[in-house]
N, C-alpha and C positions, 0 to 999 in steps of 0.2 A: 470417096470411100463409103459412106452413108449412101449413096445410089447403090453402090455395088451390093454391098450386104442386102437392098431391097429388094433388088433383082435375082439375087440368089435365095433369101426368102420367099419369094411370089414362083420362082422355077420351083423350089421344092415343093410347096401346097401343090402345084399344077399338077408334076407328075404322082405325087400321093393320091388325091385325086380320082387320076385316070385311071388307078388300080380299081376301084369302085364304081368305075364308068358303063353302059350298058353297050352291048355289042348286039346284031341279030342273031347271033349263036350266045351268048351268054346274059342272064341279067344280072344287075347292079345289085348290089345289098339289100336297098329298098325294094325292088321290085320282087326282089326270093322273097322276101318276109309277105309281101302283097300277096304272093299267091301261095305263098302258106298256108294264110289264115281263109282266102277262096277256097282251095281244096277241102281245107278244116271243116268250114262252113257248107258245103257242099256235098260231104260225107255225112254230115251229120246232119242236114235233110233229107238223102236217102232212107240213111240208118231209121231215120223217126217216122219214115213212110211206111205203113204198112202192107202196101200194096208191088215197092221194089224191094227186092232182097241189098240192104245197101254192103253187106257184106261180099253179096258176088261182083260188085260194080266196081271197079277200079280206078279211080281218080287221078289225073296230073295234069298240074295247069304251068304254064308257061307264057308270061307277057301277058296275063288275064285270057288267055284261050284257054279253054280246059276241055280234056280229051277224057269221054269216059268210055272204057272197054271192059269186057267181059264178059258172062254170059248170063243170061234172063231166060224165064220158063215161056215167055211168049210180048209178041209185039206190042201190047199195050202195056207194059214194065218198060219198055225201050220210050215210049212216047213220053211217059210219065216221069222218068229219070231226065230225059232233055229239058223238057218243062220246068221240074225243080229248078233244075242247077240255073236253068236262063234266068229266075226269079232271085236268084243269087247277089246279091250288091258286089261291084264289081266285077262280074263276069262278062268281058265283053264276047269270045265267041264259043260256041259250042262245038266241036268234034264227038260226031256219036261213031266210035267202034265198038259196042256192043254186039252182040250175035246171038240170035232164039238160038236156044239146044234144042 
């Protein structure tokens, strides 16, 4: 009886669990809060740059990749914004879709 109730204990933590488990389509609890606080952090190097508009640059990280898109008045804003963000703790990869107007 005591085994049983064990083993239905240990099944129930399991699949509680796997609700919070990470998929390559979705991350885990921990991992949204991680790149939260990347983007956060990311935006808010922009923003303090005065040479990127951090307002026109657009931020979304996913799994520590972070994609920034938008538009910029010219290619050395594009150069400078990938730069920031790689300097970023935690950011492991950079996707630039930004675009010169």
């Amino acid at each position: 009886m005591r085994t049983a109730l064990l083993m239905v204990g240990v099944t129930i933590v399991t699949i509680a669990s796997m609700g919070c488990a990470s998929t390559p389509l979705q991350e885990s609890t921990g991992e949204y809060l991680d790149d939260s606080v990347i983007t956060t952090k990311v935006k808010t190097a922009l923003l303090r740059c005065p040479l990127v508009s951090g307002v026109d640059v657009h931020v979304e990280t996913f799994k520590n990749r972070v994609q920034l898109s938008g538009f910029v008045d010219e290619m050395r804003q594009v150069e400078h914004a990938v730069t920031l963000t790689r300097e970023v703790e935690g950011v492991g990869v950079v996707e630039n879709r930004m675009s010169v107007k």
